[in-house]
C-alpha positions, -999 to 999 in steps of 0.1 A, spaced: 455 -615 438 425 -592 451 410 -611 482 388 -606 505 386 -617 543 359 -621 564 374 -634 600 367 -637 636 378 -611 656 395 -638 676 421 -636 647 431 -605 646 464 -604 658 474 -634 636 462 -620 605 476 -588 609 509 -602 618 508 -621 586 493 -595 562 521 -570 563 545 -597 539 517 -611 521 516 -607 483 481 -603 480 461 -569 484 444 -578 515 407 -562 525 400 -573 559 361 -576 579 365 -593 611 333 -600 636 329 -604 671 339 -634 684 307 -638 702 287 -643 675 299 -682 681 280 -691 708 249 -681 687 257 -702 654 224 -693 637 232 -657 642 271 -661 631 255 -676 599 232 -650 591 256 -628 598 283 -643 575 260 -647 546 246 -611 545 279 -599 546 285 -619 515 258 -609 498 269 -571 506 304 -574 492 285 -591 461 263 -561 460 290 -534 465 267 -522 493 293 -531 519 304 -502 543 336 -516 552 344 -529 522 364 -515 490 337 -515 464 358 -502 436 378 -539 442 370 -568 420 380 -595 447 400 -632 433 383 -647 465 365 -645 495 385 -659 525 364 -669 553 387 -669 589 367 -702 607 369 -734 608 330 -754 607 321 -736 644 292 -755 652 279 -757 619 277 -719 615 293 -722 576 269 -750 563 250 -732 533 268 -706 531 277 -694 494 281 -669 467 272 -664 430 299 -645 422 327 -649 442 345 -683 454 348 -686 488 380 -703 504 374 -715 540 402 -737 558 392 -773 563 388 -768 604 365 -776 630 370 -742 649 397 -719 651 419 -736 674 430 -752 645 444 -720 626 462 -715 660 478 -750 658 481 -749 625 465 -780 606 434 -800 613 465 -830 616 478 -814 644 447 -802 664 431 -837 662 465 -853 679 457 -830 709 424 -833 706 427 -873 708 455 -875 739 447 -837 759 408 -853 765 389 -826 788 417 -796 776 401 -762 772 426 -742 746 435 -705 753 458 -680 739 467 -643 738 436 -631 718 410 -650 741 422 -636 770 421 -598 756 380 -606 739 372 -623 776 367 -654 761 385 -677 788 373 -696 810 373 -673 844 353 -661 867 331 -641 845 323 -670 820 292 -682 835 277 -646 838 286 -639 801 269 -669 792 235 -668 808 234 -634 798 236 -644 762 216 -674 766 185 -648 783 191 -626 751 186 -654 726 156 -674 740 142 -651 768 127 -680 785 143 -687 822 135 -722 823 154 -728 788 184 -707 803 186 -727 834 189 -760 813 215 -745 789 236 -731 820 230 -770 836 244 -781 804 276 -754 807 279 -763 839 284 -801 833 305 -792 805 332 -771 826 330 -804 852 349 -826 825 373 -799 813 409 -809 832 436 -791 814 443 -754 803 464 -755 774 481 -720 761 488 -719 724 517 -693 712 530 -689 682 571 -692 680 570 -651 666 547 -647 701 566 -664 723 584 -631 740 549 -613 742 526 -629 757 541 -640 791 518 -621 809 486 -643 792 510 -674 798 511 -670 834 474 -655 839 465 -687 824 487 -708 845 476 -691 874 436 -703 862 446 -739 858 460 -736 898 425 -725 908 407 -747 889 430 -782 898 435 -783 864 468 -793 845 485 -765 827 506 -770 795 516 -751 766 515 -757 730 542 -744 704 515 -733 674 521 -724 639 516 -699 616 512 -720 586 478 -726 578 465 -695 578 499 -679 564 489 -704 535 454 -689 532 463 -655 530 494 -661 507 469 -682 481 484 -717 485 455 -735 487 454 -770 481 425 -791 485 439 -812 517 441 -782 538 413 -753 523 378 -761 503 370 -734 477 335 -735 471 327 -718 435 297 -696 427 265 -714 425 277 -740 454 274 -741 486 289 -752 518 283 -788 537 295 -810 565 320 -835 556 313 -868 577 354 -878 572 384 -864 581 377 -831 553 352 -818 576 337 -799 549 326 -803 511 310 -779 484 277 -792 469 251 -779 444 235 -752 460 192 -764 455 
């Protein structure tokens, strides 16, 4: 099959570790991984480039490609993929409430951890190189977005209050590695366990797996684990376990 990806950058080296023994002709977009902490923007963001590859007016993008499917690298991320859609293409998204999942490698899994690791913030190798942990710099990164977005101080001092109380109940750092990782990322295992010392936290590490989003890529997508949403549909929250569901678009 043709497909086309559109991922987080948060991805990348998964995807590319994955895309060399793929099958499938693979055309890859990936965006900043920032765009999450603004899901109104990510959404914007992930529609219009939809709409491009529809088009053919995408710049990074073969045009001369008719695509099998769209592949969208996220999981729900804070509602950023509800509405999204296409008329022309269908788009394949994993059933996932953020990426951690694709790390761990099905919702199954993550929601174990998630249920018995309360207050456990998740890191691996690629959010420690996009300065996306939890460090020092964190809080600055934040306000500076949260000043960009609403350019109100009192409205930044109530979302930092809110980040601030957040970070108070986090009391575990958990490191997720892939098995083929293992030997490569020592360097992000110890930085991390080094955080966890300063912070009092706990530090553990969790064996992931590559086999939800190998599954994506290679076009095995059955419905427990992916939701294809064909042209003329659109994407919605799921209130049970699927986490997401297709419906008319209006």
């Amino acid at each position: 099959m043709n497909l086309k990806i559109i991922a987080c950058k948060i991805l990348q080296r998964e995807i590319s570790s994955l895309a060399w023994n793929c099958p499938n002709m693979l055309d890859v977009t990936m965006l900043r991984q920032r765009y999450h902490s603004v899901p109104v923007r990510l959404h914007t963001l992930l529609q219009e480039e939809i709409d491009r590859i529809e088009g053919e007016e995408d710049p990074y993008t073969n045009g001369e490609i008719t695509f099998d499917a769209i592949l969208l690298g996220y999981g729900l991320c804070s509602n950023a993929l509800i509405g999204l859609h296409s008329s022309k293409y269908p788009l394949v998204i994993p059933r996932a409430h953020d990426c951690t999942t694709l790390f761990i490698g099905s919702k199954e899994a993550y929601q174990e951890y998630f249920d018995t690791c309360k207050g456990t913030y998740f890191y691996n190798r690629d959010w420690m190189e996009l300065g996306q942990g939890m460090d020092e710099q964190y809080m600055a990164r934040k306000y500076n977005e949260y000043l960009e977005k609403f350019e109100d101080e009192d409205t930044v001092e109530y979302l930092m209050q809110m980040e601030r109380e957040m970070i108070a109940n986090y009391k575990c750092a958990a490191y997720i590695s892939w098995p083929e990782f293992v030997d490569y990322d020592k360097d992000c295992r110890e930085a991390v366990r080094e955080l966890a010392a300063q912070k009092s936290w706990e530090y553990m590490e969790i064996s992931g797996s590559n086999s939800l989003l190998k599954k994506m890529l290679d076009g095995e997508w059955n419905p427990e684990d992916f939701l294809i949403v064909e042209p003329g549909w659109e994407v919605a929250a799921d209130s049970g376990t699927q986490i997401i569901k297709a419906v008319k678009k209006q």
